[in-house]
N, CA, C and O of each residue as an XYZ file, in Angstrom:
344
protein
N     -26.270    -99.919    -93.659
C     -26.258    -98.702    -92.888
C     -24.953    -98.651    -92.099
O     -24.504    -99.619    -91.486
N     -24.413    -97.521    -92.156
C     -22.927    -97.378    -91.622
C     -23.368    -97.075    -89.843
O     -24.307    -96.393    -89.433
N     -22.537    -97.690    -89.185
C     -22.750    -96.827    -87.734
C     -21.326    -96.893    -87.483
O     -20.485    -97.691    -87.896
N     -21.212    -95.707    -86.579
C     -19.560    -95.679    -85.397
C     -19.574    -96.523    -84.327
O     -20.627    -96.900    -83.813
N     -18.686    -96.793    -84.016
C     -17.986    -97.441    -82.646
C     -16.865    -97.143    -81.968
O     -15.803    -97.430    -82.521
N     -16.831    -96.553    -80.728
C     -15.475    -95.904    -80.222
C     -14.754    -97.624    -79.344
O     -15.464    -98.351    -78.649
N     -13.421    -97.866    -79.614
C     -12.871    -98.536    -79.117
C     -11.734    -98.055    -78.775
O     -11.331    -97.044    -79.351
N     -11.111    -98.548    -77.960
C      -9.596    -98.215    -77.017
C      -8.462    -99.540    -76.383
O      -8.427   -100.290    -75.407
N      -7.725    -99.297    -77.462
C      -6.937   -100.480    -77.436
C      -5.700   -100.373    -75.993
O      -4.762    -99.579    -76.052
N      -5.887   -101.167    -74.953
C      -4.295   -101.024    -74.654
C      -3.783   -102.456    -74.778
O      -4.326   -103.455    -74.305
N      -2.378   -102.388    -75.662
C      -2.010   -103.495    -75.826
C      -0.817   -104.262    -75.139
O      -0.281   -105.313    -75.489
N      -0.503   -103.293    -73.865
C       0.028   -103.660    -72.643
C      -0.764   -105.345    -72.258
O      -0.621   -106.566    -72.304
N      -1.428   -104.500    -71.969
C      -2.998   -105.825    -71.276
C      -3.472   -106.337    -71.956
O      -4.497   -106.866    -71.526
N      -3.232   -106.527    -73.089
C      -3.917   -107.062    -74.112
C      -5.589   -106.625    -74.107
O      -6.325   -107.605    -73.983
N      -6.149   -105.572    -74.199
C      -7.305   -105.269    -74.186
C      -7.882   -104.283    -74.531
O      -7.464   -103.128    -74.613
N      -8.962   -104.741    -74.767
C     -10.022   -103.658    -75.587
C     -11.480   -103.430    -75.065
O     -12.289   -104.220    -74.578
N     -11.556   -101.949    -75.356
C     -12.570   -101.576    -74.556
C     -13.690   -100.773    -75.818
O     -13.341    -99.685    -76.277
N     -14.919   -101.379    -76.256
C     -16.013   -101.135    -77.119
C     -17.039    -99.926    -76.181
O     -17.543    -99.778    -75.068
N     -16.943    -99.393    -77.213
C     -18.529    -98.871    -76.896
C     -20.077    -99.328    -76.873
O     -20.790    -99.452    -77.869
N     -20.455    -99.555    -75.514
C     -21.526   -100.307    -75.287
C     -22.356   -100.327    -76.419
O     -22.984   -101.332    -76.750
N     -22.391    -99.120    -77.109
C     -23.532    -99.017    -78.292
C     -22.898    -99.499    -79.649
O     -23.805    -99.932    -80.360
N     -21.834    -99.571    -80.189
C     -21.007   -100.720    -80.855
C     -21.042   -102.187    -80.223
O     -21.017   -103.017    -81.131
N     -21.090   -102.763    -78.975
C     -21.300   -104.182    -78.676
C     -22.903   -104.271    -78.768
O     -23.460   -105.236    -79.291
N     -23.475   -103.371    -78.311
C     -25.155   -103.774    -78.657
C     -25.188   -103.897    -79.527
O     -25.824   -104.951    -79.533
N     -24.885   -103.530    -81.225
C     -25.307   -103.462    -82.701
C     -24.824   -104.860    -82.751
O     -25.492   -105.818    -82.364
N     -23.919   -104.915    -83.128
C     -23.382   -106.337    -82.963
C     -23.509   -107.643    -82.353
O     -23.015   -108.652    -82.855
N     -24.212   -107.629    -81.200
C     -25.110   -108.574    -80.354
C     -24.227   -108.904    -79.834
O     -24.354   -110.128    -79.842
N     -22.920   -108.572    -79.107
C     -21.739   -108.875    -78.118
C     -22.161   -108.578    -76.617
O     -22.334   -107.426    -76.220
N     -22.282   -109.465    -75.977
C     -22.457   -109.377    -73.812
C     -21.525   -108.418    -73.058
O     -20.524   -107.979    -73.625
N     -21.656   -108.272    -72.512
C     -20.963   -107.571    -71.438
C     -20.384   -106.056    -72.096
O     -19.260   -105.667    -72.414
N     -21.676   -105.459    -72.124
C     -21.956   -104.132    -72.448
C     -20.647   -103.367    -72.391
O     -19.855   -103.202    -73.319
N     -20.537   -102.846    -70.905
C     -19.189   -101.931    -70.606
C     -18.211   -102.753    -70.183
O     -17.220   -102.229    -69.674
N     -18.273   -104.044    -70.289
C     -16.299   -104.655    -69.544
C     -15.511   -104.756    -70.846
O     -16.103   -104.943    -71.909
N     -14.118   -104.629    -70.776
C     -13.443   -104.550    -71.707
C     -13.327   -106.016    -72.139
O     -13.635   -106.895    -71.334
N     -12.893   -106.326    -73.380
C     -13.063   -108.041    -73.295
C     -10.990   -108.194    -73.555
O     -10.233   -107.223    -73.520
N     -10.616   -109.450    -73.757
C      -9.290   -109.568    -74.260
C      -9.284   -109.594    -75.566
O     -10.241   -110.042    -76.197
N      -7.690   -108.889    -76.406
C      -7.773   -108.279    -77.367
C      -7.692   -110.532    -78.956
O      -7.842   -110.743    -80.160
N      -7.421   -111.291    -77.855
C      -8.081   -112.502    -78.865
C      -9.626   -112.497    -78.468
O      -9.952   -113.656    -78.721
N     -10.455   -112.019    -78.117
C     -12.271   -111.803    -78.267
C     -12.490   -111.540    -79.303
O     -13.111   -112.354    -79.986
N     -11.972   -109.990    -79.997
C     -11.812   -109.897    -81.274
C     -11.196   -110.264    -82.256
O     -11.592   -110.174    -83.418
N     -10.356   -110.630    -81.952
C      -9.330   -111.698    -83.421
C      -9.804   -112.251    -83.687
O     -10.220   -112.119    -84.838
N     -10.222   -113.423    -82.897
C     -10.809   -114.845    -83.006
C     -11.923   -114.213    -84.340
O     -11.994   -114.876    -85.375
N     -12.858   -112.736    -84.183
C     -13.893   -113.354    -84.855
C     -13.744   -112.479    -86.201
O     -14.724   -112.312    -86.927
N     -12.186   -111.796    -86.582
C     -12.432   -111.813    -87.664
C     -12.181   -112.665    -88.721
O     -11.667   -113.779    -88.613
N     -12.626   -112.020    -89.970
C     -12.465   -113.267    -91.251
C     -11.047   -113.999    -91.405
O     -10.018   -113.381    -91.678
N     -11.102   -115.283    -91.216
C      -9.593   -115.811    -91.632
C      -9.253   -115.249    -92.920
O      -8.080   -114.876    -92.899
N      -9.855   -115.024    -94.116
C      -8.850   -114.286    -94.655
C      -8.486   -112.829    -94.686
O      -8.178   -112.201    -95.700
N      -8.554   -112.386    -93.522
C      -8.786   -110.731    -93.223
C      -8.069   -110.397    -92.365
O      -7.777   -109.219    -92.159
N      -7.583   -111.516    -91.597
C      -6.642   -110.903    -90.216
C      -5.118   -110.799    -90.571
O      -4.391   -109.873    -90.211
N      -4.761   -111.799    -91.271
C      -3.086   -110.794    -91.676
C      -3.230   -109.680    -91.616
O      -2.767   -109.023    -90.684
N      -3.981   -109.106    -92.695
C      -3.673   -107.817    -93.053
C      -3.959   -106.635    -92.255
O      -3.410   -105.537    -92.165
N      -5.235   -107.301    -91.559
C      -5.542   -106.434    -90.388
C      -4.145   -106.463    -89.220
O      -3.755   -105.447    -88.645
N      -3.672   -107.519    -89.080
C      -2.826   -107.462    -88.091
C      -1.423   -106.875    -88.359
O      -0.618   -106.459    -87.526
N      -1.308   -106.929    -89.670
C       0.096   -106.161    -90.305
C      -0.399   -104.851    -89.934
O       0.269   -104.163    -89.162
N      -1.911   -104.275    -90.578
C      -1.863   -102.644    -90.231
C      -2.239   -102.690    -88.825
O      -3.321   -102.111    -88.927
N      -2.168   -102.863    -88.031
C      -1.969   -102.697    -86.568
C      -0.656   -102.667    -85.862
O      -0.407   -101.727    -85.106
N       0.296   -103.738    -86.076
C       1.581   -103.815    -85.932
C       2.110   -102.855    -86.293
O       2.818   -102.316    -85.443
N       2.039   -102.227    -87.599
C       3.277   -101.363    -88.506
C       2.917   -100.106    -87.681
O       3.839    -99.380    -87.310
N       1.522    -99.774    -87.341
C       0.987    -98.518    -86.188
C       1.762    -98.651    -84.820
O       2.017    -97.644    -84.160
N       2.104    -99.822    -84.438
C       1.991    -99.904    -82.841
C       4.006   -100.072    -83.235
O       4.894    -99.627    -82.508
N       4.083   -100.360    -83.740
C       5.287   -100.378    -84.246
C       6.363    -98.983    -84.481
O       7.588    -98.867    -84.537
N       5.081    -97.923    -84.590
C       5.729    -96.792    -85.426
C       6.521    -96.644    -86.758
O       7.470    -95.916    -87.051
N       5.781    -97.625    -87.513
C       5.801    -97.701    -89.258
C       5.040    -96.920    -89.720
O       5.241    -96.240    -90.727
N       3.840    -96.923    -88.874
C       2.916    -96.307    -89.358
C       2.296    -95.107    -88.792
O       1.889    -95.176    -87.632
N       2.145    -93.821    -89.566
C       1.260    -92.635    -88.242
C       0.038    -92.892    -87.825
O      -0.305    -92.118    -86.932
N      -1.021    -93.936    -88.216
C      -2.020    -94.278    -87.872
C      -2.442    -95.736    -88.171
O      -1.790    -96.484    -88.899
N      -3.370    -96.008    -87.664
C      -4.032    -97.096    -88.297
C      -5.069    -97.481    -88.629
O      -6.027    -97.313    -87.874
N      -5.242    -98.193    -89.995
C      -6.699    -97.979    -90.755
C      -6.627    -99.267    -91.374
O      -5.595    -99.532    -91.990
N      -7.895   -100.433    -91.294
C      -7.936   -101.345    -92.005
C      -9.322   -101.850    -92.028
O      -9.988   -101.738    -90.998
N      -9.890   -102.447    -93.185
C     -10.902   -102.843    -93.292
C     -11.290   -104.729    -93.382
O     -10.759   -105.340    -94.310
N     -11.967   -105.316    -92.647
C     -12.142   -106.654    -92.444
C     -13.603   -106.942    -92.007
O     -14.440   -106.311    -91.361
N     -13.575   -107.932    -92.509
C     -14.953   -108.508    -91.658
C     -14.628   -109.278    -90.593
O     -13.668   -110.009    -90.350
N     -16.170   -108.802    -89.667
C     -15.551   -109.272    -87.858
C     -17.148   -110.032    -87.742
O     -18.146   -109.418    -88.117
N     -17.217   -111.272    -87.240
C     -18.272   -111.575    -86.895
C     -18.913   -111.782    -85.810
O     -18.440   -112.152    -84.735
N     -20.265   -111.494    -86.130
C     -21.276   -110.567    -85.101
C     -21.586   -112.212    -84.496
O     -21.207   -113.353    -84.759
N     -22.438   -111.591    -83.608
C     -23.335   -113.003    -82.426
C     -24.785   -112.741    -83.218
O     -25.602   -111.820    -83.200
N     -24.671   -114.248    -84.047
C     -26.321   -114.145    -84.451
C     -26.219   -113.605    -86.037
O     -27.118   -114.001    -86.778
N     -25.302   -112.826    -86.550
C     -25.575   -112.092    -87.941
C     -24.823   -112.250    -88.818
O     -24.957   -111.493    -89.779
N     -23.780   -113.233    -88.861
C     -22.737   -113.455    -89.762
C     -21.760   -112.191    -89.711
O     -21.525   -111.487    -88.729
N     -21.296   -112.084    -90.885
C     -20.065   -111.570    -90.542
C     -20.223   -110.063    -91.474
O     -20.446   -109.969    -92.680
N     -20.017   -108.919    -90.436
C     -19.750   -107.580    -91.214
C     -19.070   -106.994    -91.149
O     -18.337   -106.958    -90.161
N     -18.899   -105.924    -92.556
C     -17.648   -104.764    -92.864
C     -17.357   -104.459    -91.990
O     -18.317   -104.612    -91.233
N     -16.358   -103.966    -91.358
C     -16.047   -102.762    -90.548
C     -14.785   -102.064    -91.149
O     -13.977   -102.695    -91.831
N     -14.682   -101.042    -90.931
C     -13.510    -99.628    -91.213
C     -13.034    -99.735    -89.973
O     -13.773    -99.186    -89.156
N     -12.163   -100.189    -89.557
C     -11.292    -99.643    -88.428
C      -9.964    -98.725    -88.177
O      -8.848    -99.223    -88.321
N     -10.108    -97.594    -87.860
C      -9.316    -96.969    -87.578
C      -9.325    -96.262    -86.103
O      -8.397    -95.527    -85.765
């Protein structure tokens, strides 16, 4: 089953801010605090984060007009699932 999640990167501060109802699906704590932007690295797939991190860079970079990449990120409790991130 597909669900959304609104997130908001600033990568000044290194941080990211989930939507409480994206950290609830996922079984992640601290509902509304933003966590640091290695919270999420750390838990995606080692073989998934280059590429995720190239299409993030080439965006934040202005290589890219947007950014869109797909990886698995793992949950608390559920192993590890798809996500579409853009």
């Amino acid at each position: 089953m597909g669900r959304f999640g609104a997130w908001d990167l600033d990568p000044r501060l290194e941080q990211v801010h989930y939507s409480p109802q994206w950290k609830a699906h996922l079984g992640f704590p601290r509902l509304a605090a933003a966590d640091s932007t290695s919270f999420w690295r750390c838990r995606v797939h080692p073989a998934d984060v280059d590429a995720m991190m190239h299409s993030l860079r080439a965006h934040l970079d202005g290589q890219a007009d947007h950014y869109s990449a797909c990886f698995r990120l793992r949950s608390n409790g559920s192993g590890y699932r798809t996500m579409v991130s853009r």
